[in-house]
N, C-alpha and C positions, 0 to 999 in steps of 0.2 A: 315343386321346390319353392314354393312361396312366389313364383315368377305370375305376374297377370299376362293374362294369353293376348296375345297379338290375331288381328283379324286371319284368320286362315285364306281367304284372297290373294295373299300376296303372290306377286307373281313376278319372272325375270327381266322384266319390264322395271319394277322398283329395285331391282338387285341393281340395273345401271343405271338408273339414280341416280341412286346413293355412291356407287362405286366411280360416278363419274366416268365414263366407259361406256364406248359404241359396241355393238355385238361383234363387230370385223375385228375392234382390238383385244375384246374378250376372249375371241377364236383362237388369236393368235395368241394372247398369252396361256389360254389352256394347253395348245400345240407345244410351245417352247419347254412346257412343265413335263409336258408327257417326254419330248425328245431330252431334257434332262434326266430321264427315269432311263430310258432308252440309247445308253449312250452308244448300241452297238446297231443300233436300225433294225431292228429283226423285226417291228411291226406292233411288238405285243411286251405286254411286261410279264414277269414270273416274278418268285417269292428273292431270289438275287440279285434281279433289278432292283425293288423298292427297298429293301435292304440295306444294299450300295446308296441310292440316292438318301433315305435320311439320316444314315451316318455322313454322308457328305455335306449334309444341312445339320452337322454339329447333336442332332436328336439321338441320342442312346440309345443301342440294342436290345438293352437291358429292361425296355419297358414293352419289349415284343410291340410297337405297333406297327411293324410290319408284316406280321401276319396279320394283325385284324384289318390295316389297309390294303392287305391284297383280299380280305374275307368282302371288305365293303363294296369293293371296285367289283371284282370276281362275277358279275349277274349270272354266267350258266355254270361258275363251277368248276371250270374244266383247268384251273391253277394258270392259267392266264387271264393278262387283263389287256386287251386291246382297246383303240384309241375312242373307242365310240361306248364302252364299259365308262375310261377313263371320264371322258363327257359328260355320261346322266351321273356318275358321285359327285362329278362337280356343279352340278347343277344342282342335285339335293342337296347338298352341302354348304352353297350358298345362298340357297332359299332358308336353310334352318339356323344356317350365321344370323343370316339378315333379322329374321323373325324375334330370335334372343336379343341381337340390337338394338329392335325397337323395343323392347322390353324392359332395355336397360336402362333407353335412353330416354328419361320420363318427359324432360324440357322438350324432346322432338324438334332438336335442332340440327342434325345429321351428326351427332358425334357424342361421345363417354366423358364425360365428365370426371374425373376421379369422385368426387363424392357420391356420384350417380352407381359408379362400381362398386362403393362401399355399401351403400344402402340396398344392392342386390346381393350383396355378399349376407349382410345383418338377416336378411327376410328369407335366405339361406340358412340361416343357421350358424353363419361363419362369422367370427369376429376377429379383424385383425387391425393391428395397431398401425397408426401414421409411415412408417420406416416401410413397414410390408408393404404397405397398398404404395407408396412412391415408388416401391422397386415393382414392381406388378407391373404398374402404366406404364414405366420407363421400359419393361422389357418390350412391351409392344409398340409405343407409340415411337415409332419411327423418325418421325423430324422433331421429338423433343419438343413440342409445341407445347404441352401439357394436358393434353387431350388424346383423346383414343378415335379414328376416325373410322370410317364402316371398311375403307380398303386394309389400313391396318388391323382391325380389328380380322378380318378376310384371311389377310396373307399369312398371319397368327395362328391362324385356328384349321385355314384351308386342308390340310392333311393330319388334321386328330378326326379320325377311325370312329371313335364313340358319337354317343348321341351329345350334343353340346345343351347339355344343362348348366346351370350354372354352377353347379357344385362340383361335376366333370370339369368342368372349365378350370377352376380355379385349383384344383388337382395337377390337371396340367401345366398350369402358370408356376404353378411349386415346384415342377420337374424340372424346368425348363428355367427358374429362376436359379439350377443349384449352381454353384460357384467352379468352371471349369478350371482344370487344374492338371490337364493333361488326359492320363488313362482313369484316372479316379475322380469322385468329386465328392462333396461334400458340404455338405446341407447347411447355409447360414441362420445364422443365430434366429430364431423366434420362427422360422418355417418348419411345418409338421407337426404343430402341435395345437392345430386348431381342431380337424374334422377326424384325427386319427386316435385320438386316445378313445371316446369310446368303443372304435375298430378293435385296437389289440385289448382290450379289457374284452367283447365280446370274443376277441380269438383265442385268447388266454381261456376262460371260462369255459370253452364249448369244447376246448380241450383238455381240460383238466378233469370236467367230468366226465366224460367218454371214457377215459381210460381208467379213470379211479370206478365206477361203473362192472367196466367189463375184469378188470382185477379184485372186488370185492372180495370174493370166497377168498384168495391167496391173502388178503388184508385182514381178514378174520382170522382165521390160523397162524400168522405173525404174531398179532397179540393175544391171542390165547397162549400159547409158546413162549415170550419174553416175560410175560407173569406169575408162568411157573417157577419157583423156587427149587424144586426138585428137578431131576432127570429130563429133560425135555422129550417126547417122544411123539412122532409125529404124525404115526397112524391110532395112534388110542384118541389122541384130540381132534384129529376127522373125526372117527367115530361120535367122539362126547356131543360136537355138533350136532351131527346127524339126530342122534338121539335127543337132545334140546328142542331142536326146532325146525327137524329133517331139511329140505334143500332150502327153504328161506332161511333157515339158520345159520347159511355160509352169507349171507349178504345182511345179516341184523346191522344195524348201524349206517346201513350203506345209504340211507335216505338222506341221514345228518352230514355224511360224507361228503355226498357230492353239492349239500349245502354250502360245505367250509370247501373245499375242495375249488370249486368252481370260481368266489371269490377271492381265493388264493392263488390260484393260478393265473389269476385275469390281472391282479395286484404285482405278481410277480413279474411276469411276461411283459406287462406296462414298464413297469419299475425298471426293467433290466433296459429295455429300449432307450426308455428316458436317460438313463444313467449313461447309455453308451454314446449318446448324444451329449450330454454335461463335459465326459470326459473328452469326445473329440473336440469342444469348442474350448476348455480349459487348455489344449496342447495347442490350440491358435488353427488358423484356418488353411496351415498347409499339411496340419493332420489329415489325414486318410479313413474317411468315415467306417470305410469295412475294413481297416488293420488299426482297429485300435490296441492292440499286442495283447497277450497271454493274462499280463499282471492287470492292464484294463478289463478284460473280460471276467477276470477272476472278481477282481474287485465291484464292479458292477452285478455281476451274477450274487455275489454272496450279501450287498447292502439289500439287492431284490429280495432274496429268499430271506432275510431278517423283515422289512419291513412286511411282509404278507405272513409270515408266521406267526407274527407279534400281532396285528389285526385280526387273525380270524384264531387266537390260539383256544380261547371259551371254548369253542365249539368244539375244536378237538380234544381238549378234556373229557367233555361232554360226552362226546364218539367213544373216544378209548371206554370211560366206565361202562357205558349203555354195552360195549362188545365184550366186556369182562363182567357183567353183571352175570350173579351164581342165581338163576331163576329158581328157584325149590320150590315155588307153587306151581311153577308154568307160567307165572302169569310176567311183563318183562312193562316196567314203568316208564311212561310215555316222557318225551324230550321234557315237557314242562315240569312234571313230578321228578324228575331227576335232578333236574337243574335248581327246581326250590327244595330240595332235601340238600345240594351241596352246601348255597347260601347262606340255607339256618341251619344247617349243624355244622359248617365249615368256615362260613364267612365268604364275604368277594375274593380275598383273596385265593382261597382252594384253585378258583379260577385258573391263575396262575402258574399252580404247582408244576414245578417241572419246567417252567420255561427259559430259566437261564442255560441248562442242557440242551434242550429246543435248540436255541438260538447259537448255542457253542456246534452244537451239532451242523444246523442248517447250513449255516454261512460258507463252512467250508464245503457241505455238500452241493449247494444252488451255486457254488463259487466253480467247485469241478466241474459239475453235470451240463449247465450254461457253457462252459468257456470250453470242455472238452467237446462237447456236441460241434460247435462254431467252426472249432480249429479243425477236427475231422472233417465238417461239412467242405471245410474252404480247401482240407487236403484233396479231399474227393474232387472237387471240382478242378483242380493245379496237375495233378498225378494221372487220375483216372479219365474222368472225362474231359479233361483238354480245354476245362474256360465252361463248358457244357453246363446246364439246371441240374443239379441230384435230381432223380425221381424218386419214388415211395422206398424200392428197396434199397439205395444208398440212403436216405432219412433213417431209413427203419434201422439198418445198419449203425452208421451213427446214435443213433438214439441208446441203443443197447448198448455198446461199446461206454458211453458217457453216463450213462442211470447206472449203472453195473460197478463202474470204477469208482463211481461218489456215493454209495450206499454203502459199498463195502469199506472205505474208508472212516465213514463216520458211524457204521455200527450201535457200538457200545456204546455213544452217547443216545442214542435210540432208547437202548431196552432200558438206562438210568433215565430215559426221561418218561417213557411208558409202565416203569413199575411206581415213578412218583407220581402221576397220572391216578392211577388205577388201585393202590395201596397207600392209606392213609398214615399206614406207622413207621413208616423211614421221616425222620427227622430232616432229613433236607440231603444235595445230591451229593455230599463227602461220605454220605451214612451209607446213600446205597451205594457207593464205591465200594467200599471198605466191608459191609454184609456180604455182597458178594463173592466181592475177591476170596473172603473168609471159607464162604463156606460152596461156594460153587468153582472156584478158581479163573483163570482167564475165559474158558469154556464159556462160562455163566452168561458174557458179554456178550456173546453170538448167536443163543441160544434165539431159533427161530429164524436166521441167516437163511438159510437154503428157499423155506415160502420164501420171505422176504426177495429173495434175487426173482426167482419165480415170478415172482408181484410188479420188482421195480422195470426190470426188463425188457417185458409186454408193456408196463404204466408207462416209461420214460417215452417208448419207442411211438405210441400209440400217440402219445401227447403230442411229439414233437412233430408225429405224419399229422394229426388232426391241427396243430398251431397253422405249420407250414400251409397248409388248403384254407383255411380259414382267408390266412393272409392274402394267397390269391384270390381267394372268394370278397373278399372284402375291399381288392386294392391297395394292398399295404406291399406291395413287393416293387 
């Protein structure tokens, strides 16, 4: 983590030092710790002990580290931690405090410096401005001196579970910095937005291709179907596939896909985060960071899915012709020969085409799909599971439920924006209203619905299990 390594030597000999502290008084404050966990004498902790005790030290349930502190403590296993387990964590624990102390503490005067935390914060990788790092030191240093000392720094960190890096560290200092406010809390202004955006941008992305991926073939048959002019039918255009470019020919385009796909999803997922953040701090800081209401969600989900569709929209130009291209030689031109045939025979702008629909389209779809997913997620948790994590199949549930209701909604502006995509003689999107209504009728606007649900279904539900893992995988929950 950018940290210079401390002599591996050390030993609990320098932990009371520093900590100023006989071993008789270390005994006894380990003891008093353990019979706070302990408040009914039974000998031994379990997972309802530590629990109870760090909700009673004000620390959130919500961030499980009371399983991984009973994982740490745990040495055989056996879902107890008795008082000589409790002992050797505190011992590693406070040999690996110590170690990052000295690391921190480059003057090697027995104490943090604030500018000393910042400069290990920098060589981290983290940068945070004057306001954050005052409110950092102020959560730990205890007597307000202006300095961070090794027992504060100790008492601080004594029961965070992880390895104490400094970039773990300062994770936790942002958890623990959020502003209580009873049963909820909520994240002040300028915290979370150091080490976590490239987080959800890589959680966004890893799930956005995944599912765009494993939906491919349904994604080809959609727009093969919404470009048909005539009758739509939807075992002769299997076939036509098949016969084009047998089973690779259900995933053509799918390389370009999860090109655009991936950075739109990661643009989106970011975006929406960020915004839902903007708007609890615009409602003042006795907003409720996870009830930011329906018309927030909506509004935040639909600016997301505008700004990431407007960035990667080339590419899906791009995509739709490459998956509507009428191959008559066999032979299907590669991304760059595609892309400089638009330019010089169509100009930059072709680029474009379609994307006011896009956009009329998205907004409301990323507006539903985002903010019904949320509201389902949080019903499931209220109703069903009783305050309880969803697991995969209430996500996947949710997911489907919310991809399903904002596809079908926004339709027709789909197939006006993938027949301006992929057909250069409609004049602009009044034309293909008005052509089709003409001559296919309402019909015309659905054509290709059925893959589509197919498609969105698996895609939404896929994404929102792959974002959700990500986020744990990554630390963002």
């Amino acid at each position: 983590m950018g940290m210079k390594k401390v002599a591996s030597g050390v030993t609990m000999d320098h932990v009371l030092l520093a900590s100023q502290e006989t071993k008789e008084a270390r005994e006894a404050r380990i003891r008093s710790l353990f019979d706070f966990f302990d408040r009914e004498n039974l000998g031994f902790l379990d997972y309802s002990h530590i629990e109870a005790g760090l909700s009673a030290l004000q620390i959130p349930a919500e961030y499980k580290y009371a399983k991984d502190l009973l994982n740490a403590c745990d040495a055989n296993k056996d879902g107890r931690v008795d008082f000589q387990e409790f002992r050797k964590y505190m011992d590693d624990k406070e040999l690996e405090l110590y170690r990052i102390f000295q690391a921190i503490d480059v003057a090697h005067n027995g104490c943090i410096l604030p500018e000393e935390l910042w400069e290990a914060l920098v060589r981290a990788g983290i940068k945070i401005d004057d306001e954050e790092l005052a409110r950092f030191v102020e959560r730990v240093d205890k007597d307000n001196n202006g300095v961070i000392t090794f027992q504060e720094w100790r008492d601080f960190l004594l029961l965070y579970p992880h390895e104490a890096t400094i970039e773990n560290i300062y994770h936790y200092l942002e958890r623990m910095c959020m502003v209580d406010i009873g049963e909820q809390t909520v994240i002040p202004a300028g915290i979370g937005k150091h080490i976590h955006a490239s987080r959800y941008l890589i959680a966004g992305g890893v799930a956005g291709a995944a599912s765009r991926t494993a939906t491919a073939p349904l994604d080809r048959l959609k727009v093969v179907l919404q470009v048909q002019t005539t009758r739509a039918q939807i075992m002769p255009a299997i076939k036509d596939i098949w016969k084009e470019g047998g089973l690779l020919g259900f995933f053509r385009g799918n390389g370009l896909n999860v090109l655009k796909v991936a950075p739109e999803s990661a643009i989106r997922f970011y975006s929406y985060e960020m915004l839902k953040t903007f708007i609890v701090r615009a409602k003042g800081e006795e907003a409720k960071a996870a009830d930011i209401g329906a018309m927030g969600r909506l509004l935040a989900g639909g600016i997301a899915g505008a700004v990431a569709q407007t960035a990667i929209y080339p590419m899906d130009l791009v995509k739709t012709r490459l998956q509507t291209y009428a191959c008559k030689s066999g032979r299907i031109p590669s991304l760059g020969t595609l892309s400089k045939d638009i330019w010089v025979q169509e100009g930059p702008r072709a680029f474009y085409r379609g994307l006011i629909p896009s956009l009329l389209g998205i907004i409301p779809y990323a507006g539903i799909d985002l903010a019904a997913y949320e509201t389902l997620k949080d019903m499931s948790k209220q109703y069903i599971l009783h305050d309880g994590e969803p697991g995969p199949l209430v996500q996947l549930g949710c997911g489907t439920v919310s991809g399903a209701l904002g596809a079908t909604c926004v339709y027709p502006l789909q197939v006006v924006r993938t027949r301006m995509q992929a057909q250069r003689s409609y004049k602009g999107m009044a034309d293909v209203f008005r052509k089709t209504l003409e001559h296919e009728g309402l019909r015309g606007f659905y054509k290709g619905i059925f893959p589509n649900l197919l498609k969105v279904v698996p895609s939404a539900s896929i994404t929102y299990m792959v974002y959700e893992s990500m986020k744990k995988n990554l630390d963002l929950e």
